[in-house]
C-alpha positions in Angstrom: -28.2 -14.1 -30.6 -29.0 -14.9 -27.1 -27.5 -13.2 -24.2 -25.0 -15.3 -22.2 -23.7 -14.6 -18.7 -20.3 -15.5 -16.3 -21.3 -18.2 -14.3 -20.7 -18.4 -10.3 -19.8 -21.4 -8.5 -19.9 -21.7 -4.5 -17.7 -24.4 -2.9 -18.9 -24.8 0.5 -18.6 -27.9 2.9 -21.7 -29.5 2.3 -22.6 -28.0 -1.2 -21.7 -26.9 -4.1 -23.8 -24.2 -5.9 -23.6 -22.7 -9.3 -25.5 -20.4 -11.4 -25.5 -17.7 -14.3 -25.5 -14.2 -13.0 -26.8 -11.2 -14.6 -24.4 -8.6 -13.6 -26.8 -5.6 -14.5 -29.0 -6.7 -11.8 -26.7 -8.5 -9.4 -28.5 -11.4 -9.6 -29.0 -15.2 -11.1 -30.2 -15.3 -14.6 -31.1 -18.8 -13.6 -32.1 -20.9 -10.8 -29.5 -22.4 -9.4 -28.0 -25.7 -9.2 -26.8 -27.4 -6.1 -25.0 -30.8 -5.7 -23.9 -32.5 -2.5 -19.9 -31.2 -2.0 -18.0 -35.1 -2.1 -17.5 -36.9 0.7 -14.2 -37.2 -0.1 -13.6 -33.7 -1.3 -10.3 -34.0 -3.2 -9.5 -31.3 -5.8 -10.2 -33.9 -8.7 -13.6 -34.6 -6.8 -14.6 -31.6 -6.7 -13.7 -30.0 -10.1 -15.7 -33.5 -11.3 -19.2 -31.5 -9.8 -18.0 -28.1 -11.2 -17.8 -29.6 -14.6 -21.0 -31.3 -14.3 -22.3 -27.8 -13.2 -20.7 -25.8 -15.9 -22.3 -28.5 -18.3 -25.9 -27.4 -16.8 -25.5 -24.0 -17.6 -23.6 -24.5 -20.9 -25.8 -22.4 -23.2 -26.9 -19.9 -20.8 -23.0 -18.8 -19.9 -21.3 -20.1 -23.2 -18.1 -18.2 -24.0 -17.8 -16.3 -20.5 -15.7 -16.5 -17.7 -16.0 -18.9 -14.6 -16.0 -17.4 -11.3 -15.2 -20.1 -8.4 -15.3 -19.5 -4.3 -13.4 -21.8 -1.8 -13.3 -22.0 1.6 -9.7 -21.3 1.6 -6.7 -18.7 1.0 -6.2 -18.2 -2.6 -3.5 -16.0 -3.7 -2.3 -16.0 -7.3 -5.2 -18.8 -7.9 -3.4 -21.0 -5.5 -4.7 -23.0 -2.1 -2.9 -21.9 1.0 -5.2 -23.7 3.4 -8.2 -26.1 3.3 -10.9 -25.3 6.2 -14.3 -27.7 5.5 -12.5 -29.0 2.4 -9.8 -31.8 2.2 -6.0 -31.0 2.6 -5.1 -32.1 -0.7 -6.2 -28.7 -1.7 -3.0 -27.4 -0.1 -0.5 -26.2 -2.6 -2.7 -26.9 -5.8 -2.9 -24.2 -8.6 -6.9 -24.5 -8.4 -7.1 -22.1 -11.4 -4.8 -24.1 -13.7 -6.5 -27.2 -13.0 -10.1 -26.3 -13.7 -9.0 -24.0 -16.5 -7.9 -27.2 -18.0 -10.7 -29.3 -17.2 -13.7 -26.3 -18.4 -11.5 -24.8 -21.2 -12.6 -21.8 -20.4 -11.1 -18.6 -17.9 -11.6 -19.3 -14.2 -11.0 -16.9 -11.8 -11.1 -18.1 -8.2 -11.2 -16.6 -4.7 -12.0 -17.4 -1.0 -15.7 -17.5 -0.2 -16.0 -14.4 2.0 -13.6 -12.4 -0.1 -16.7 -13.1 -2.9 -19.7 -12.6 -0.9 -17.8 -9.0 0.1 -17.6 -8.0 -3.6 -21.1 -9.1 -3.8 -22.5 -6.6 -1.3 -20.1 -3.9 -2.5 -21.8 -3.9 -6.4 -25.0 -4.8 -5.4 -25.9 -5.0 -1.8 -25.9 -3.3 1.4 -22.2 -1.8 0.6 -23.3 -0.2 -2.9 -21.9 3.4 -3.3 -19.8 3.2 -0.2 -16.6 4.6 -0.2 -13.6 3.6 2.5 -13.7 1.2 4.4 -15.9 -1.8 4.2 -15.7 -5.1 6.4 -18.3 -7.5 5.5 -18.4 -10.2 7.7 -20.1 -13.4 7.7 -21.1 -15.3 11.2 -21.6 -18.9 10.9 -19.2 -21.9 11.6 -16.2 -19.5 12.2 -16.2 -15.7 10.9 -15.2 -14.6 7.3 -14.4 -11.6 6.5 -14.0 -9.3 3.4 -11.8 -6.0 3.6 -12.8 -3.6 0.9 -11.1 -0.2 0.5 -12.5 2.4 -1.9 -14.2 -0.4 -4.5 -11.3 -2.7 -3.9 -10.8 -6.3 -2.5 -7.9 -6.4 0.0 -8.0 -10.6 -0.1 -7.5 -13.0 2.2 -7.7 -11.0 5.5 -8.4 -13.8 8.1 -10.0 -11.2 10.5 -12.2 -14.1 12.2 -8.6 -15.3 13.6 -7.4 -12.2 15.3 -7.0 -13.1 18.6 -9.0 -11.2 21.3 -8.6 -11.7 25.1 -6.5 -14.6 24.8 -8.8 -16.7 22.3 -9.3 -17.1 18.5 -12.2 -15.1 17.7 -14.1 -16.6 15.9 -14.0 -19.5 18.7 -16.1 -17.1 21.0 -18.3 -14.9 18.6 -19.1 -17.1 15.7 -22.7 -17.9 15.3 -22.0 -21.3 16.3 -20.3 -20.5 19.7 -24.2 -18.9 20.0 -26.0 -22.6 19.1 -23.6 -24.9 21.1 -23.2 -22.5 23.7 -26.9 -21.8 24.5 -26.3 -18.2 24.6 -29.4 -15.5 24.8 -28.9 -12.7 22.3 -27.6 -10.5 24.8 -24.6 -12.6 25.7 -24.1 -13.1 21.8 -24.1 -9.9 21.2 -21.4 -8.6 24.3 -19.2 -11.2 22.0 -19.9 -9.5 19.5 -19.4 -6.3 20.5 -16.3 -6.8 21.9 -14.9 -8.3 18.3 -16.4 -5.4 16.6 -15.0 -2.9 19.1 -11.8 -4.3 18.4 -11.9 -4.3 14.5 -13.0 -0.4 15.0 -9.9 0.3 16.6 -7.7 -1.7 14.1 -9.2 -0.4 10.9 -11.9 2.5 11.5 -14.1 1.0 9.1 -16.7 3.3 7.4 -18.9 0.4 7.3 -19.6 -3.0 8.5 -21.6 -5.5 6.9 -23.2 -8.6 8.5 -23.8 -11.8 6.3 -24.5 -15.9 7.1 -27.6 -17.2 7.5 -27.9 -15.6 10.8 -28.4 -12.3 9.5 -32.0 -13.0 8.7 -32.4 -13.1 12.1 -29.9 -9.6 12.4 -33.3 -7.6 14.5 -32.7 -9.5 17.4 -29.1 -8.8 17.7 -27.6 -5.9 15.6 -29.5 -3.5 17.3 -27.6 -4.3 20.4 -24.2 -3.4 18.9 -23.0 0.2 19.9 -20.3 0.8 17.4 -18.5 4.5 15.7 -19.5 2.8 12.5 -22.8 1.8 10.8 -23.6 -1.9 11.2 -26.0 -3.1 8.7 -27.3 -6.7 7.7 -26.5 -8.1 4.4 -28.8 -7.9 1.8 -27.9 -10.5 -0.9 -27.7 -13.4 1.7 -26.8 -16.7 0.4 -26.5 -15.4 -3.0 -23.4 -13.1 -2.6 -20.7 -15.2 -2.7 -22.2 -16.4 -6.4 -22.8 -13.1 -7.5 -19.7 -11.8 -6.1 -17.4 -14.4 -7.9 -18.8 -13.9 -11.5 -18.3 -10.1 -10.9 -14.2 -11.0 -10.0 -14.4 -13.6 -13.2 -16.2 -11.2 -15.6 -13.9 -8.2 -14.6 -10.4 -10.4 -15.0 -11.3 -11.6 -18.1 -12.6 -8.0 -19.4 -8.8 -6.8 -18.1 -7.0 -10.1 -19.4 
């Protein structure tokens, strides 16, 4: 009998990802898939390309749980806000619905909240204990709150406001690209986000994801923090491996 594995589904803006993960190694069992997200990306339009997705990987992840990321709130496998993704996904029990449509268990969390788990198990947070923040620098800043091995969800740290502004409207990798800033001036934004987290958590440890942190050389080493800041290691595959891990551990507890 061959060995099947929880699939992992991204939902991201642009596009939608999806692949088997092998949880001993934290990592796919399979290439992935991508598909363009819908321009219209209704929850009906969407769960259309998951299905299609879930149908690519149907022998390789047959009887095991579906692990599903969105760029949103989620509590209790319901939407509490839509960013990059259209409003219609406000109020809808997300779980319920694709439950229905994939007959099979979906569990289904915000896209940072994922990527977090996914460094915690197997990346640059593995065997910490604590306090963990992972956050992710790209369009806005996600974050991922994890104390002693568990997810605290939904924690919305890229919207503290700091010195009269929305964070993440001032140290987001983006406010580095539209603004033209060197990586000094980036990383003064940065610091003086970080600086604040420190103070409102003492974090053990913070971990930097997005894209950028490929580029995390030029511009964590000018960070001067109390705690460790390190670059993520599973990079664009986090959020994936991260949600199978959530999917495969509710439906072991189910």
């Amino acid at each position: 009998m061959s060995t099947t594995y929880p699939l992992g589904i991204d939902v991201g803006g642009t596009g939608i990802k999806g692949a088997p993960v092998d949880l001993e190694k934290g990592a796919f069992a399979k290439d992935r898939e991508r598909v363009d997200t819908p321009k219209e990306s209704t929850p009906e339009a969407v769960a259309d390309v998951i299905e299609q997705i879930a149908d690519k990987f149907a022998d390789e992840t047959a009887g095991q749980p579906i692990g599903i990321t969105l760029p949103c709130v989620v509590t209790h496998g319901v939407v509490r806000t839509a960013a990059n993704i259209d409003r219609s996904w406000i109020g809808t029990n997300v779980e319920e619905l694709l439950s229905k449509r994939l007959g099979r268990p979906v569990t289904v969390v915000n896209d940072a909240d994922a990527a977090g788990v996914g460094e915690l198990h197997f990346g640059a947070a593995r065997n910490t204990d604590g306090t963990v923040l992972v956050s992710t620098l790209g369009t806005g800043i996600g974050s991922a709150l994890l104390i002693d091995g568990e997810l605290l969800p939904n924690s919305e740290l890229g919207h503290l406001e700091i010195d009269g502004h929305d964070a993440e409207s001032k140290a987001a990798e983006s406010a580095h690209v539209v603004e033209d800033l060197s990586w000094e001036q980036w990383a003064k934004r940065l610091q003086r986000y970080y600086s604040h987290i420190e103070d409102l958590l003492w974090p053990d440890l913070i971990v930097v994801g997005g894209g950028i942190s490929k580029k995390s050389d030029k511009f964590l080493p000018l960070l001067h923090l109390r705690a460790p800041i390190v670059a993520a290691q599973l990079r664009n595959a986090a959020g994936i491996v991260g949600v199978a891990w959530l999917a495969d551990r509710a439906a072991r507890t189910k």
